[in-house]
N, C-alpha and C positions, 0 to 999 in steps of 0.2 A: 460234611463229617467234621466234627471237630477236632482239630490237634492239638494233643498237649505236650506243654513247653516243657524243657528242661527241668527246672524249677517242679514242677504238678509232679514228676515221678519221680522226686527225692535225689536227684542226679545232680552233679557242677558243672558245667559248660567250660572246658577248656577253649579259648578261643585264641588263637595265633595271631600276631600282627597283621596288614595287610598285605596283599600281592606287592612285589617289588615290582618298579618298574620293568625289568628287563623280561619279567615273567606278560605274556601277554595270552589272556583268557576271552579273546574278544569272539562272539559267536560267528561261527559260520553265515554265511547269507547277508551280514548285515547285524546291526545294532541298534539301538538306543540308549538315550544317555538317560539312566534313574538314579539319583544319587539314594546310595545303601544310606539308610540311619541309623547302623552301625559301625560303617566307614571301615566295614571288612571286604568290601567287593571293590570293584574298579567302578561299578556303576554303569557298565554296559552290557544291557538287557537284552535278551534276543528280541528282533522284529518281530507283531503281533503276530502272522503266519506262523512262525515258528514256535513261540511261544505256546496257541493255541495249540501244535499237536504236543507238544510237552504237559500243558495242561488235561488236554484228553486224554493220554496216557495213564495219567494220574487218578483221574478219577474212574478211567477202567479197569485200576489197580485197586483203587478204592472203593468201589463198587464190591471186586471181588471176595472183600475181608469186611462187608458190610453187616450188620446185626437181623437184615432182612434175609439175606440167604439161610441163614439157621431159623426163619423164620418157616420158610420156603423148605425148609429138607433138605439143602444144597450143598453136598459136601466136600469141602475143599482139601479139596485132592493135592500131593507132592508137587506132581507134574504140573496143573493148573496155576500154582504160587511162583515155580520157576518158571512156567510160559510169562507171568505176569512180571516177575522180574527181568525178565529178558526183555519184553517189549518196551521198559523202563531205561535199562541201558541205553537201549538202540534208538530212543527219541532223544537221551543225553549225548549217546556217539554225534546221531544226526547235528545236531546243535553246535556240540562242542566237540569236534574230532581231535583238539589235542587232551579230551579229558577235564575233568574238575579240577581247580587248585584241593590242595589238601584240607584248607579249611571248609568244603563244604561237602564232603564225604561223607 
């Protein structure tokens, strides 16, 4: 599915400095070092386990608000969008139990 940027939907991307050192957003489980090429993150990425249910989440979030379900008759329900946003939290809880920094909210 394709995302569009800031930019495609007329919008301006306020973006904050980076994390200050004392602020530490490092994932649960473990890390990896990817350096942001926007030099807005610290650059420590979750382990691919982790990663991958964060990614899964995603796309069974993405799945749900798909062009093929209206295809399919499949009507997306209150409750179904907030199960899907819950299950979104709870793979960012998992990951990151102190939370997002603010600029990725």
């Amino acid at each position: 599915m394709p995302r569009l940027k800031v930019t495609e939907v007329g919008m301006q991307a306020e973006m904050p400095g980076p994390a200050s050192a004392s602020e530490d957003y490092t994932p649960q489980g473990g890390f990896v070092v990817r350096k942001d090429p926007s030099a807005r993150r610290c650059g420590k990425a979750p382990v691919d386990d982790l990663a991958q249910i964060m990614l899964k989440t995603c796309e069974e979030a993405n799945a749900l608000l798909s062009k093929e379900q209206v295809s399919r008759g499949v009507v997306l329900t209150r409750a179904a969008l907030q199960e899907a946003l819950d299950k979104l939290r709870g793979a960012v809880m998992i990951v990151f139990p102190m939370g997002l920094p603010e600029y990725d909210l």
